[in-house]
Backbone as ProteinMPNN parsed JSONL, in Angstrom:
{"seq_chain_A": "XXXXXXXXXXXXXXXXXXXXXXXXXXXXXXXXXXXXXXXXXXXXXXXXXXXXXXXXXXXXXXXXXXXXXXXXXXXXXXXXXXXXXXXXXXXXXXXXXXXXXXXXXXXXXXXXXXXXXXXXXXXXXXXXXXXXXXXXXXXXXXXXXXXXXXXXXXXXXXXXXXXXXXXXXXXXXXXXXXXXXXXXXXXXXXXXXXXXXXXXXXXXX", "coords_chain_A": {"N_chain_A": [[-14.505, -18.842, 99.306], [-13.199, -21.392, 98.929], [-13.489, -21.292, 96.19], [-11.985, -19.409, 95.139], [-9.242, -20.596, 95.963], [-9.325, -22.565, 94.61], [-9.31, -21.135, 91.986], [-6.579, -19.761, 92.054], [-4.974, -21.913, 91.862], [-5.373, -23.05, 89.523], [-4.744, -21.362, 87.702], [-1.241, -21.275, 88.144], [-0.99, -23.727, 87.384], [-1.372, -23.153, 85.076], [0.341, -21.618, 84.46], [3.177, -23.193, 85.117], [2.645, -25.26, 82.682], [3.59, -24.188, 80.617], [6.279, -23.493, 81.409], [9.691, -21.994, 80.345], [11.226, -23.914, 79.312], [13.205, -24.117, 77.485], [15.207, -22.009, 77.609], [15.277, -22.496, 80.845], [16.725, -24.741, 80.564], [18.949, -24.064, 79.292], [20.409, -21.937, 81.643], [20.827, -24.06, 83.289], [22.875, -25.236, 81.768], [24.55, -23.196, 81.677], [25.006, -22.648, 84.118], [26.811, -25.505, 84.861], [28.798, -25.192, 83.737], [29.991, -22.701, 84.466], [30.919, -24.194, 86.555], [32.576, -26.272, 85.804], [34.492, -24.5, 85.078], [35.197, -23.534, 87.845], [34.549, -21.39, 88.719], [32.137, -18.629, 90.26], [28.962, -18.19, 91.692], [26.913, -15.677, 91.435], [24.034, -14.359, 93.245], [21.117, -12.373, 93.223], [18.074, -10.4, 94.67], [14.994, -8.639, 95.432], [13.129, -8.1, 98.243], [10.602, -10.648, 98.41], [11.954, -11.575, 96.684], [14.512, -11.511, 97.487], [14.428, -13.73, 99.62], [14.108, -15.625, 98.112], [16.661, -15.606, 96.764], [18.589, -15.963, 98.94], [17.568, -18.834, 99.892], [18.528, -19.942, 97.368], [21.168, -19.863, 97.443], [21.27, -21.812, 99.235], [20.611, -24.656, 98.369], [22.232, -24.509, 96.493], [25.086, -24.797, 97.157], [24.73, -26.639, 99.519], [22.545, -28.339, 99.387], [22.214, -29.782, 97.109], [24.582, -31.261, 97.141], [24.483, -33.222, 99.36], [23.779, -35.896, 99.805], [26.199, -36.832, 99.196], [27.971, -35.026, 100.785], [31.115, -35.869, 101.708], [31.906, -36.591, 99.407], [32.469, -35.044, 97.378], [34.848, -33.034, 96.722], [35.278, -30.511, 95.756], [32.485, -28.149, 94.867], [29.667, -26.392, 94.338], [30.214, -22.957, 94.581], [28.6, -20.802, 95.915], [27.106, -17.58, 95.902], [25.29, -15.321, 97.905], [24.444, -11.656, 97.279], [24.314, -9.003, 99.05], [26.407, -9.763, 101.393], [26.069, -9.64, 103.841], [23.642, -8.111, 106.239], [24.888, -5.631, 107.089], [26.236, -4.717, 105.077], [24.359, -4.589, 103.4], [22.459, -2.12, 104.167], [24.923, -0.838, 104.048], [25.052, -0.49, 101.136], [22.476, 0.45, 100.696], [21.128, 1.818, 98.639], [20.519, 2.663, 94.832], [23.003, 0.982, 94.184], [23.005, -1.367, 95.672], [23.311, -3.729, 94.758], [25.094, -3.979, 92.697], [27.512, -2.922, 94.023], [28.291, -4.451, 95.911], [28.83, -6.705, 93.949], [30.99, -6.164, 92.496], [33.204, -6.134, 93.956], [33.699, -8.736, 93.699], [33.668, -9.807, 91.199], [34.511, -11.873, 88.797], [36.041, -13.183, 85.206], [34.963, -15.809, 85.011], [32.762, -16.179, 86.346], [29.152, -16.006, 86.794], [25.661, -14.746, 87.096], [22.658, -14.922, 88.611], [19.753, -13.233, 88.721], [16.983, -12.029, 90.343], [13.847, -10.86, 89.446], [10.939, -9.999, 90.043], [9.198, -8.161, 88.675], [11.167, -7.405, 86.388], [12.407, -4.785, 86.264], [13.295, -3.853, 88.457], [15.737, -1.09, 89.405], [17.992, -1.38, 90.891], [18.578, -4.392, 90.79], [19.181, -4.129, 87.818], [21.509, -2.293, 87.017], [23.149, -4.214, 88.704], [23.168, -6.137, 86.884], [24.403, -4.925, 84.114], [26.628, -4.571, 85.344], [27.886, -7.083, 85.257], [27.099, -7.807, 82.419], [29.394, -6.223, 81.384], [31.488, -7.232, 82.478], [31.92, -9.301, 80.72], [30.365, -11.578, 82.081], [28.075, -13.871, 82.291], [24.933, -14.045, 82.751], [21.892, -15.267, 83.67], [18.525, -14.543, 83.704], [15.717, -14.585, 86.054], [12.476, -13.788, 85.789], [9.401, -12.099, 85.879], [5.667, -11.613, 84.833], [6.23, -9.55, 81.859], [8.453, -9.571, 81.761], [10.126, -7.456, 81.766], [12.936, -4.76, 82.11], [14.882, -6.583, 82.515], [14.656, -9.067, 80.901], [15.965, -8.718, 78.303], [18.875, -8.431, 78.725], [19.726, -10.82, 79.63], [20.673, -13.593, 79.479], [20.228, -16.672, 79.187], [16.456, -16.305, 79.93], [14.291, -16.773, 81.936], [11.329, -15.967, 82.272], [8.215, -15.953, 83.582], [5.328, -15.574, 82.632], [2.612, -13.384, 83.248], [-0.419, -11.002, 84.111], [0.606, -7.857, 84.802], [1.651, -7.562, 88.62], [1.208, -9.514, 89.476], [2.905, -11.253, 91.709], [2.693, -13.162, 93.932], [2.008, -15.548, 92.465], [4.172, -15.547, 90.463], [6.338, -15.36, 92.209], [6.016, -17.684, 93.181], [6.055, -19.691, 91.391], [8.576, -18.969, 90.467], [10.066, -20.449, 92.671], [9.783, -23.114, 92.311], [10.917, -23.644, 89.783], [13.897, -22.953, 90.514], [13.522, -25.06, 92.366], [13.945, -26.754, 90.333], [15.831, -26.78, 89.438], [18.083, -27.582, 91.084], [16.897, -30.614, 92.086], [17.966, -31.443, 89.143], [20.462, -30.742, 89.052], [21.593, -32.365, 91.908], [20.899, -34.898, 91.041], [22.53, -35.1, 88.981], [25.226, -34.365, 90.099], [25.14, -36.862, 91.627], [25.11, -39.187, 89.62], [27.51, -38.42, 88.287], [29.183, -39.048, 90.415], [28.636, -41.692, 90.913], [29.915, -43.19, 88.65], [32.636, -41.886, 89.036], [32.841, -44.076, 90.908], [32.399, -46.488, 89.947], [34.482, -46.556, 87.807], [37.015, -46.281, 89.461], [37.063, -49.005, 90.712], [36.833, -50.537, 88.72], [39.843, -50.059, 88.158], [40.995, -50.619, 90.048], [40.746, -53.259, 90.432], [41.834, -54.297, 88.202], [44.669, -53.806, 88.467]], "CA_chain_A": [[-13.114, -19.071, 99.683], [-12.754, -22.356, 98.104], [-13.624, -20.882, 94.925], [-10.613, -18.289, 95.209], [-8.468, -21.383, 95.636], [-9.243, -23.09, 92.675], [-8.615, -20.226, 90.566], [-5.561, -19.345, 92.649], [-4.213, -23.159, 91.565], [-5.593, -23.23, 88.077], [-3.563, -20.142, 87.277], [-0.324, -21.908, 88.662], [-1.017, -25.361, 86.55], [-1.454, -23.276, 83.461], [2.15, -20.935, 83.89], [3.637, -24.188, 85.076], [2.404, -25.553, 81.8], [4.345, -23.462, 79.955], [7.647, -23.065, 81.604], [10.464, -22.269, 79.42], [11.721, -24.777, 79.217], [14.896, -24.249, 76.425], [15.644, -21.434, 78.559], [15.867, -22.995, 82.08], [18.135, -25.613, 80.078], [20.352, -23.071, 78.924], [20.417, -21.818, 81.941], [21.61, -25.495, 83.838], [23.962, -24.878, 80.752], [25.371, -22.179, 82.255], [25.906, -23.341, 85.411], [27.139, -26.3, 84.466], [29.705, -24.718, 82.757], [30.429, -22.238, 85.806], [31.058, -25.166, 87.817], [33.725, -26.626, 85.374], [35.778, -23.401, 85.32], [35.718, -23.332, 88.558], [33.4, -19.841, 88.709], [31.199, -18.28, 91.239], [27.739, -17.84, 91.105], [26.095, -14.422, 92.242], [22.568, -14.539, 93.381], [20.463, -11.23, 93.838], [16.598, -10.409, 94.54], [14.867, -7.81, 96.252], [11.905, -8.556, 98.771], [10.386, -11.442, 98.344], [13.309, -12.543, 95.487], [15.676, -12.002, 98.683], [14.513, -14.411, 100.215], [14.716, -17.024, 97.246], [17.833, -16.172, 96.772], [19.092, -16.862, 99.915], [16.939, -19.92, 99.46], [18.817, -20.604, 96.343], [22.358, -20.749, 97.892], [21.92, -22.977, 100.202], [20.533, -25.34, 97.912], [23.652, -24.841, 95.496], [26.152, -25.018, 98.276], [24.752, -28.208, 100.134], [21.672, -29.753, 99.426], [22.994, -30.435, 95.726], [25.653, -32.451, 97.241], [23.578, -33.728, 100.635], [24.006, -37.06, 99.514], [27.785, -37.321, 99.677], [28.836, -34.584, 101.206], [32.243, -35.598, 101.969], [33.167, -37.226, 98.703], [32.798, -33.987, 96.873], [36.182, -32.025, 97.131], [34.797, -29.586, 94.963], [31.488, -27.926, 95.107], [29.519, -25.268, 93.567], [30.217, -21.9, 94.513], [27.007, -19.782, 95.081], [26.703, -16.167, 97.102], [24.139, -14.019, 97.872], [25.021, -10.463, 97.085], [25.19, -8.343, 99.641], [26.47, -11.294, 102.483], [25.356, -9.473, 105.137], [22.764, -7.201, 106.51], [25.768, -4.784, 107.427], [26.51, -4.7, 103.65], [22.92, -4.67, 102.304], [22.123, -1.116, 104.466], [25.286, 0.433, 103.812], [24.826, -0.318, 100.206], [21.332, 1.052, 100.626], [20.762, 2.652, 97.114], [20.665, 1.71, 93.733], [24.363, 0.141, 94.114], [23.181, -2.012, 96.652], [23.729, -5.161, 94.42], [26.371, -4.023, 92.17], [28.961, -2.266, 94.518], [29.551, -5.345, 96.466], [29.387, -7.735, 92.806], [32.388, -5.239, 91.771], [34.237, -6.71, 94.497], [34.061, -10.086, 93.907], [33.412, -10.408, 89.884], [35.556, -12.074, 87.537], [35.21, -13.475, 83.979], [34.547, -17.144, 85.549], [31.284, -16.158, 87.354], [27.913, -16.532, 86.739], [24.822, -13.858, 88.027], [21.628, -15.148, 88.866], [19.239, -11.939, 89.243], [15.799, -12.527, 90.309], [13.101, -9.672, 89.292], [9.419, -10.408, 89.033], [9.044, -6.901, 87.54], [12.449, -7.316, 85.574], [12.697, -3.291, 86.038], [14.144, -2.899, 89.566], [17.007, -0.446, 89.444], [19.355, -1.995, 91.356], [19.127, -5.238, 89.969], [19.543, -3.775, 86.7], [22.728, -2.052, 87.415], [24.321, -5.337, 89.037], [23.222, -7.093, 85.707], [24.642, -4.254, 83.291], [28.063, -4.589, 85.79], [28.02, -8.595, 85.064], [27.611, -7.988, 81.246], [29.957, -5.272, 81.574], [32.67, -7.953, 82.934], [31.244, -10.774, 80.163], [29.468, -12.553, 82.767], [26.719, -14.823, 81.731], [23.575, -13.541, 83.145], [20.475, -15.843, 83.868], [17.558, -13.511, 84.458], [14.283, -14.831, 86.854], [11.712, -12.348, 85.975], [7.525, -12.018, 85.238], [5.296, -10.337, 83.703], [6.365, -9.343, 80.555], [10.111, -9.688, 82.097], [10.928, -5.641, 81.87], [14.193, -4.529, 81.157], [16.143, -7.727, 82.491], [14.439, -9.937, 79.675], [16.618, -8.62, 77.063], [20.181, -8.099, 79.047], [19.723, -11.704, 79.87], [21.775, -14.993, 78.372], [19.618, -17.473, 79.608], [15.722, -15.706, 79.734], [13.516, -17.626, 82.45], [10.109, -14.892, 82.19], [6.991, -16.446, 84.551], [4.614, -14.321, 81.811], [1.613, -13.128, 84.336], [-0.576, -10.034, 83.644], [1.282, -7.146, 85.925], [1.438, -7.225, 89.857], [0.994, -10.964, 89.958], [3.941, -11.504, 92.378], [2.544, -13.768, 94.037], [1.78, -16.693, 91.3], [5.307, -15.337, 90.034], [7.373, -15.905, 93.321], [5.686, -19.324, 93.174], [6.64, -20.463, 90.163], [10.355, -19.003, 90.399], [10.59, -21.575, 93.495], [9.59, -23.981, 91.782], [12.033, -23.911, 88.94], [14.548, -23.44, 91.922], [13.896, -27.008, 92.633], [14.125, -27.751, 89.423], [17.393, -27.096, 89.235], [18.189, -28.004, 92.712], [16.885, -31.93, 91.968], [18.817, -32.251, 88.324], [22.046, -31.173, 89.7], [21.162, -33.277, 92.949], [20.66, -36.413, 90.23], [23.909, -35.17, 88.207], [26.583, -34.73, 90.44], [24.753, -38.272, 92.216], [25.702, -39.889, 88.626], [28.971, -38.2, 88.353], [29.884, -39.518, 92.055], [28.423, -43.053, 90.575], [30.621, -43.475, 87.172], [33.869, -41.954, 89.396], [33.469, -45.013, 92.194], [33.447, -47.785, 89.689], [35.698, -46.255, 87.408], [37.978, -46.555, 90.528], [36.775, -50.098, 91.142], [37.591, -51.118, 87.847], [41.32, -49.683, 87.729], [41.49, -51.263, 91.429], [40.631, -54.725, 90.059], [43.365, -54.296, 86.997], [46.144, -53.747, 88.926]], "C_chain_A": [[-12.515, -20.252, 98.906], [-12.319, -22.323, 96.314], [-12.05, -20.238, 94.258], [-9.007, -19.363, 95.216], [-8.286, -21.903, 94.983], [-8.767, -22.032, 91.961], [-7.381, -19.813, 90.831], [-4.402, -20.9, 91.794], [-4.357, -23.049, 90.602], [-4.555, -22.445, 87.098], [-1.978, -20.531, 87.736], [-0.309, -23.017, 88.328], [-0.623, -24.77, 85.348], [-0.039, -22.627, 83.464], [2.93, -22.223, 84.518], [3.462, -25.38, 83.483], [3.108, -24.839, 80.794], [5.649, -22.496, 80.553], [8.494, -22.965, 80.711], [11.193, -23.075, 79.139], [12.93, -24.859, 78.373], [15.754, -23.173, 77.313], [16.224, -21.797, 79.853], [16.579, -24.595, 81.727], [18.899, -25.102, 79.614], [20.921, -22.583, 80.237], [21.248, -22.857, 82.867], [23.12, -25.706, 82.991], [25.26, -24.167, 81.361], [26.159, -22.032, 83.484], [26.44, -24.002, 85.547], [28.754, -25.865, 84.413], [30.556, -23.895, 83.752], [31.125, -23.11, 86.637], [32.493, -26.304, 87.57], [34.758, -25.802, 85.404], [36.165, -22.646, 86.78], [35.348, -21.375, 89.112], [32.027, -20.26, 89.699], [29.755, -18.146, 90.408], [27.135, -16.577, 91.986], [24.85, -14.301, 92.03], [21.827, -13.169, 94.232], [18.841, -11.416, 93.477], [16.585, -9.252, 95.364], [13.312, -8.437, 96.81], [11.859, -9.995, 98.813], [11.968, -12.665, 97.581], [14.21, -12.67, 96.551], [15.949, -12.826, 99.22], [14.905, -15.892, 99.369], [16.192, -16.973, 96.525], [18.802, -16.58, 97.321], [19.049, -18.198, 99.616], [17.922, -21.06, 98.321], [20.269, -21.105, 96.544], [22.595, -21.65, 98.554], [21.226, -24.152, 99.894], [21.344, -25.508, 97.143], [24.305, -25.595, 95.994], [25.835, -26.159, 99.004], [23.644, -28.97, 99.555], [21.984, -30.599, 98.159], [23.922, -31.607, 95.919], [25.53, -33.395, 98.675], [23.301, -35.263, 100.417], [25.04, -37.815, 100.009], [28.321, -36.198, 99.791], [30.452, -34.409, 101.476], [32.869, -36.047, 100.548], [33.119, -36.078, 97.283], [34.024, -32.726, 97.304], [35.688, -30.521, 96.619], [33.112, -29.705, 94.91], [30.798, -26.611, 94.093], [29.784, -23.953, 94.635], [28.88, -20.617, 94.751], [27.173, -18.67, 96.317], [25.695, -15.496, 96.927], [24.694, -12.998, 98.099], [23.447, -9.637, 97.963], [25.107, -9.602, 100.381], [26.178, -10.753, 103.653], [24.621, -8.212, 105.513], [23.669, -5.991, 106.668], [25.855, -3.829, 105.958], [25.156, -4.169, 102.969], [22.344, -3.001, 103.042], [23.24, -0.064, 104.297], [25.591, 0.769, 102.562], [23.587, -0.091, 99.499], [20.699, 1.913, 99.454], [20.764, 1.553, 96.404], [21.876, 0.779, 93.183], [24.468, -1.069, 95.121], [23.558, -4.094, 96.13], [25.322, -4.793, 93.567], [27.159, -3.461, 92.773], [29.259, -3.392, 95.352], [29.784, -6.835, 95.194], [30.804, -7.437, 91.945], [33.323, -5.713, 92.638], [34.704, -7.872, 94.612], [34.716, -10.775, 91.81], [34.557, -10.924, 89.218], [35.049, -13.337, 85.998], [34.476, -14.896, 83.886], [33.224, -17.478, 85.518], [30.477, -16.376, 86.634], [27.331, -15.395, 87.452], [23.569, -14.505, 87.833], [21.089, -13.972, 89.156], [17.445, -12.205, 89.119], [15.001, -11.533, 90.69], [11.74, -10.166, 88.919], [8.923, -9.239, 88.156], [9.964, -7.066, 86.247], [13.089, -6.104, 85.328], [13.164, -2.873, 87.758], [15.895, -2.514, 89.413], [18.202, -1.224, 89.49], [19.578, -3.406, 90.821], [19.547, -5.448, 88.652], [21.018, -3.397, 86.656], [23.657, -3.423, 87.934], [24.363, -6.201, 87.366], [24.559, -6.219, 84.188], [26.22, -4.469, 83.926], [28.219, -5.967, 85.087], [28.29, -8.353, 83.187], [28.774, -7.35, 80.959], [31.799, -5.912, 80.984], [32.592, -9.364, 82.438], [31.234, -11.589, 81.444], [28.306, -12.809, 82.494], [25.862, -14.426, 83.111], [22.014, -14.347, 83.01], [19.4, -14.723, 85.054], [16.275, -14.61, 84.598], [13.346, -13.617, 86.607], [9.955, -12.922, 85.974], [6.822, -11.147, 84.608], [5.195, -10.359, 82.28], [7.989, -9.557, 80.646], [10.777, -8.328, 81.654], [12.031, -5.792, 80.971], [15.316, -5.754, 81.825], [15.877, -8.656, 81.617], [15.864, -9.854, 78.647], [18.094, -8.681, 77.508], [20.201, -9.355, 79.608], [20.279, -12.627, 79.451], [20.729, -16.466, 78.479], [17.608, -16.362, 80.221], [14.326, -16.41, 80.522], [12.19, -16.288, 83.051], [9.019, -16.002, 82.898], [6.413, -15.352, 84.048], [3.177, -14.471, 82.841], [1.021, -11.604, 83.615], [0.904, -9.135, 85.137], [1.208, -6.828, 87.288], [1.043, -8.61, 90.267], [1.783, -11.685, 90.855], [3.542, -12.873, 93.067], [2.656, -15.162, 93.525], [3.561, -16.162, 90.466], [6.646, -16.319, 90.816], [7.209, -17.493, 93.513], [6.173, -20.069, 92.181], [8.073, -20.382, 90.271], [11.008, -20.273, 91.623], [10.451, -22.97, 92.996], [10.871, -24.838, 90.543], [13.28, -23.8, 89.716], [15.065, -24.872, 92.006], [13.771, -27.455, 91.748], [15.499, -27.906, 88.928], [18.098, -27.46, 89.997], [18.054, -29.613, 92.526], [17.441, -32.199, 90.726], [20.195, -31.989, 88.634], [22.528, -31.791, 90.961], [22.29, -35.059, 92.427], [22.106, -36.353, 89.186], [25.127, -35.621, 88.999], [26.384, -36.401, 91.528], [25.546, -39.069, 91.074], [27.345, -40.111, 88.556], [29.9, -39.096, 89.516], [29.978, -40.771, 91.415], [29.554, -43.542, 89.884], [32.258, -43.311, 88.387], [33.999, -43.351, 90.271], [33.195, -46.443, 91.263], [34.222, -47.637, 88.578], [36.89, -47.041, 88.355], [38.086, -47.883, 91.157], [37.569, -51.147, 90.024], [39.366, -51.019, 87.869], [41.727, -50.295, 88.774], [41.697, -52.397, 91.082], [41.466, -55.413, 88.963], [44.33, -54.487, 87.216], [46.362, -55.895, 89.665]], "O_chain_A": [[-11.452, -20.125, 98.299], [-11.492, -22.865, 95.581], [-11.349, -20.541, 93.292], [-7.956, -19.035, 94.667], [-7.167, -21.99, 94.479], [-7.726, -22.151, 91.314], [-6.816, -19.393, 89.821], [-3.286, -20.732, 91.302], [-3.243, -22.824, 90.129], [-3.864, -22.797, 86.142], [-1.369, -19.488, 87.502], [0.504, -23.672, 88.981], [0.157, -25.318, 84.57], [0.762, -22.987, 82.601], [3.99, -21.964, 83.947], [4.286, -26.288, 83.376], [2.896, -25.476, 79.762], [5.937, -21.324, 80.313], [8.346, -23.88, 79.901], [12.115, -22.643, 78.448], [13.703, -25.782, 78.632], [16.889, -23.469, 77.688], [17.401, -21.547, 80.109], [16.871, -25.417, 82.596], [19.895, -25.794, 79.402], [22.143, -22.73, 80.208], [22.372, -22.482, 83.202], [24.162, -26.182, 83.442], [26.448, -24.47, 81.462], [27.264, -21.594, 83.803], [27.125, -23.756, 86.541], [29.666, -26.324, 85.102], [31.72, -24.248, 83.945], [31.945, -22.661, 87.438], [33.176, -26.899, 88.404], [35.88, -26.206, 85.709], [36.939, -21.712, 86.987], [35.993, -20.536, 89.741], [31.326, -21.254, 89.892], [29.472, -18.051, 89.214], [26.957, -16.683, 93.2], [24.394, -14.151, 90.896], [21.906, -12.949, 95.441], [18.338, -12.103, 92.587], [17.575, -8.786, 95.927], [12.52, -9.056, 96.1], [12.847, -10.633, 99.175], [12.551, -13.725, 97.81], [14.759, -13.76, 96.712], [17.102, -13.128, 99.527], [15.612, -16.84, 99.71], [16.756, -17.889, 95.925], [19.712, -17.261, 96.849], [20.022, -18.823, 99.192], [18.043, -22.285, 98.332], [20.702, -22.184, 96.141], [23.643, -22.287, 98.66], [21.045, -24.902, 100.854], [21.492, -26.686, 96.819], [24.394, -26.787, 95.7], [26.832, -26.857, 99.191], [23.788, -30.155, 99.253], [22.011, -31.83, 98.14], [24.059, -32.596, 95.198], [26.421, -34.184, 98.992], [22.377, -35.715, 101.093], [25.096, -38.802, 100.744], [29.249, -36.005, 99.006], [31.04, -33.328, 101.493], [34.085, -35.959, 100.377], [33.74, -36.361, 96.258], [33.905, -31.773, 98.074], [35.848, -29.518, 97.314], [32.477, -30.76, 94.906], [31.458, -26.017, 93.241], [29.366, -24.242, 95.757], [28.424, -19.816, 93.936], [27.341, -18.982, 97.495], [25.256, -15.113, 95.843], [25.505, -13.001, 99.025], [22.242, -9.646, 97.712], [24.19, -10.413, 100.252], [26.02, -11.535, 104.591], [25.077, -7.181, 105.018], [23.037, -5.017, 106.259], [25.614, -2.63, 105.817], [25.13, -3.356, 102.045], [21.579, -2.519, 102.206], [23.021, 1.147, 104.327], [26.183, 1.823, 102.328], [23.391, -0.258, 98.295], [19.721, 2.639, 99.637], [20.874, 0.351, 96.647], [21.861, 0.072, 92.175], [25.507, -1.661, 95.412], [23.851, -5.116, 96.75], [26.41, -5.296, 93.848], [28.068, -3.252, 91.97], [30.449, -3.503, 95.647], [30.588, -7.749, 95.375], [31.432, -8.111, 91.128], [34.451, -5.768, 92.148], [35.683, -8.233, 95.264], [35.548, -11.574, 91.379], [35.577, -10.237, 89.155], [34.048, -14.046, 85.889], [33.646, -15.187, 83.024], [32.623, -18.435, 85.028], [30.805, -16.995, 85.622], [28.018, -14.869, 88.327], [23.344, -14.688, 86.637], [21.8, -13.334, 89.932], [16.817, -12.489, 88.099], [15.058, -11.102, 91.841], [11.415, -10.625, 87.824], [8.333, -9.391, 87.086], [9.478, -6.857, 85.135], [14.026, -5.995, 84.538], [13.323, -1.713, 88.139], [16.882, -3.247, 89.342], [19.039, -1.589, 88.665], [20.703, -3.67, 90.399], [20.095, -6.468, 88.233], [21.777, -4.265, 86.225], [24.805, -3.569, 87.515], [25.354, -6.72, 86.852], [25.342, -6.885, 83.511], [27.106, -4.546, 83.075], [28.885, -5.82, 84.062], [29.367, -8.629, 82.659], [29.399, -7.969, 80.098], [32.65, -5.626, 80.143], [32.922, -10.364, 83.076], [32.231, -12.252, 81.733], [27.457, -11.918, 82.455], [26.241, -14.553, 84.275], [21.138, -13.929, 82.252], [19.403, -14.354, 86.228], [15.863, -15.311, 83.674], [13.502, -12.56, 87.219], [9.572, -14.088, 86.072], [7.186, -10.156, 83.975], [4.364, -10.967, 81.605], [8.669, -9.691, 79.628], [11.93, -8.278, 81.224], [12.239, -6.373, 79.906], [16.513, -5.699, 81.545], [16.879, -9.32, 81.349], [16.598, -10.798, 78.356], [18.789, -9.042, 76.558], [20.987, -9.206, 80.544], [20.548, -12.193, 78.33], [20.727, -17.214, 77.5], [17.877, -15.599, 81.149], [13.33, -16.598, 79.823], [12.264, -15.815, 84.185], [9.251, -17.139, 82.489], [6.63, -14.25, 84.551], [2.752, -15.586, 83.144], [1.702, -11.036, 82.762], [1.682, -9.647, 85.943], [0.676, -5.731, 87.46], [0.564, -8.799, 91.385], [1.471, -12.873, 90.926], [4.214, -13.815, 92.649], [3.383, -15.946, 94.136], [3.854, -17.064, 89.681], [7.4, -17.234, 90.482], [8.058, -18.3, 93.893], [6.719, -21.156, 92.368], [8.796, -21.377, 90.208], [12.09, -20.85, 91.512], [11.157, -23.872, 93.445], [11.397, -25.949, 90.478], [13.927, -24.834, 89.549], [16.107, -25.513, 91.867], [13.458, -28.645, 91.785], [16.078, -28.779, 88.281], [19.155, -27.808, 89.471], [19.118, -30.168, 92.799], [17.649, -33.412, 90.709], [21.053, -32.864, 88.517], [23.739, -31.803, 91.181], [23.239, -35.75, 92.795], [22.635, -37.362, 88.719], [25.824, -36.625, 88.854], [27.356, -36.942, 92.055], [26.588, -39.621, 91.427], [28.101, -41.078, 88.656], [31.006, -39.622, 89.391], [31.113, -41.205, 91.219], [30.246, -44.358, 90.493], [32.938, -44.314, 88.606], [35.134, -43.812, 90.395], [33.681, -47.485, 91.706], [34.77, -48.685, 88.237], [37.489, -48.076, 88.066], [38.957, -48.089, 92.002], [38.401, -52.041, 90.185], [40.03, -52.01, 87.566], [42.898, -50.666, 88.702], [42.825, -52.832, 91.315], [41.724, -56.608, 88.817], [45.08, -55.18, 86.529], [47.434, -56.281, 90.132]]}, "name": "protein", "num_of_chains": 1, "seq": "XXXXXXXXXXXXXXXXXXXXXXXXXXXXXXXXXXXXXXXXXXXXXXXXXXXXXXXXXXXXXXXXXXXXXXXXXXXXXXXXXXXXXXXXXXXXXXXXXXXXXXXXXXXXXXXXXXXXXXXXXXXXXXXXXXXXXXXXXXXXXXXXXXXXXXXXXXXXXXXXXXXXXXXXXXXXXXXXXXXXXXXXXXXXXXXXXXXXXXXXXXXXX"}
């Protein structure tokens, strides 16, 4: 049993050892950038990914700014596609991500789509709507990263042999919080620079 844990960790040091790293900075890129124009972010998974992408809005939406809450007027933007269980069974097919991203999309946005295969249907289809409607597309995948590797703008692959979900889903949380603690430590800065900006121009007058 112990044994099984070591190799369970070892294997999770070494794809942590080789995160993409230019990628999941293009990616911060992208959001970044979303966040200046004032653009949404759409966040899909299936299964397990469901749950991190829940996961992932409500680290956009508050803990990012869980610091100073109130002295952010402006915030990021993040949804999970479908928003509610109502939605997610009666878009029960392969449209179940892109028929409710068709109702929101515009050229602003942003799609987060998180596939450890990179070949489920439906998240394919929401991605192919997003490029569709030039929306920048950061794909989460593993594996070999399927067919969302390539329809991707930003290309964050957790390379595993096939069926590794596990050691996959682990790692994608991971990078999660890695983007979760530099836009934490950004818009912290940003907050910083605006309050003695405002100190200085106070002390001028």
């Amino acid at each position: 049993m112990e044994q099984f844990i070591e190799d369970f960790s070892q294997k999770a040091i070494v794809l942590l050892s080789k995160l993409p790293k230019v990628e999941i900075a293009k990616a911060m890129n992208i959001l970044q950038a979303a966040f200046e124009r004032d653009g949404r972010i759409y966040v899909v998974g299936n299964g397990g990914s469901l749950a991190l992408a829940t996961h992932w809005v409500a680290d956009f939406n508050k803990t990012v700014f869980s610091h100073n809450l109130d002295e952010h007027q402006r915030r990021f933007q993040a949804i999970r596609l479908p928003t509610t269980e109502e939605e997610l069974t009666a878009w029960a097919n392969d449209m179940v991500f892109a028929g409710p991203l068709r109702n929101y999309i515009q050229d602003s946005d942003v799609l987060i789509a998180i596939s450890s295969s990179g070949n489920s249907e439906n998240i394919i289809r929401a991605v192919e709507l997003a490029r569709a409607n030039k929306v920048p597309v950061i794909g989460i995948s593993g594996f070999d990263g399927g067919r969302l590797d390539p329809l991707s703008d930003a290309k964050i692959v957790i390379r595993t042999t096939p069926g590794e979900y596990e050691l996959v889903e682990g790692i994608h949380a991971i990078v999660l919080h890695i983007f979760t603690k530099y836009f934490k430590e950004y818009f912290d800065h940003v907050l910083l620079l605006r309050k003695d900006r405002e100190k200085l121009l106070a002390t001028a007058v």
